[in-house]
C-alpha positions in Angstrom: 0.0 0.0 0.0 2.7 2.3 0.8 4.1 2.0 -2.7 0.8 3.0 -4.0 0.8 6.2 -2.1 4.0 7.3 -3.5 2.6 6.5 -7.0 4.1 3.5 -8.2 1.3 1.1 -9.4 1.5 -1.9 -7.5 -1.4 -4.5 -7.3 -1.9 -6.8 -3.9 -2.8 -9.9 -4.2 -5.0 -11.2 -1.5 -7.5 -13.8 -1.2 -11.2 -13.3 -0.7 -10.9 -14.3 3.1 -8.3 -11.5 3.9 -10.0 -8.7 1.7 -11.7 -7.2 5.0 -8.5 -7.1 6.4 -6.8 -5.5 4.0 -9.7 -3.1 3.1 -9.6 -2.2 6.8 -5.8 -1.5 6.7 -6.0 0.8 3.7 -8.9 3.1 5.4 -6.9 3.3 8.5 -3.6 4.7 5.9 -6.0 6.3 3.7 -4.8 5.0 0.7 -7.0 2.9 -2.3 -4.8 0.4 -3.3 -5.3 -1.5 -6.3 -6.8 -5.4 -5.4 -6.7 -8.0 -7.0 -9.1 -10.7 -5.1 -7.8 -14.4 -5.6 -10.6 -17.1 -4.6 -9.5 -18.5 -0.9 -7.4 -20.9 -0.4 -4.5 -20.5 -2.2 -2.3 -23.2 -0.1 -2.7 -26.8 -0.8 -3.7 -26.6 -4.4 -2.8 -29.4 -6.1 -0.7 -28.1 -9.0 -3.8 -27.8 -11.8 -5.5 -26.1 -9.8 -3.1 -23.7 -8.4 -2.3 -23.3 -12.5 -6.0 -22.5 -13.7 -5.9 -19.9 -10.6 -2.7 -18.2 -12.2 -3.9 -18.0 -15.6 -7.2 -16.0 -14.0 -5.5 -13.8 -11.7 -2.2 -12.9 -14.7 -5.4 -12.0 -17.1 -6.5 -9.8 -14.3 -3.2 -8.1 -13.7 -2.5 -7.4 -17.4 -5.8 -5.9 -17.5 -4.9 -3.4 -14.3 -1.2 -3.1 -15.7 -2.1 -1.5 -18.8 -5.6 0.7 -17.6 -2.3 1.9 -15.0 -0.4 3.2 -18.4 -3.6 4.4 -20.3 -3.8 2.0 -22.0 -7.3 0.6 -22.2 
């Protein structure tokens, strides 16, 4: 989050069970981070599944990555 702040576009990665954590967190330093919301859990995947999970959340950070330049 503190990166964010200072203007340098980085993402968090954080699984649907944390988000009301971290949404807490950024109120409290006033900042709107950029989220991208993984389905819970990410540990104990078997390695298919932990795959499919990357391919949906990379598609999702491309997409933030280039509305961050202008691009879309």
């Amino acid at each position: 989050m503190e990166l964010e702040r200072r203007g340098v576009v980085a993402p968090l990665v954080v699984t649907e069970t944390f988000l009301p954590l971290v949404q807490a967190q950024a109120r409290a330093r006033r900042v709107q981070p950029r989220l991208l919301v993984v389905p819970h859990p990410v540990g104990g995947l078997n390695e298919a599944e932990l795959a499919g999970r990357i391919e949906g959340a990379a598609a999702e950070l491309l997409r933030m990555a280039d509305e961050a330049r202008g691009l879309s």
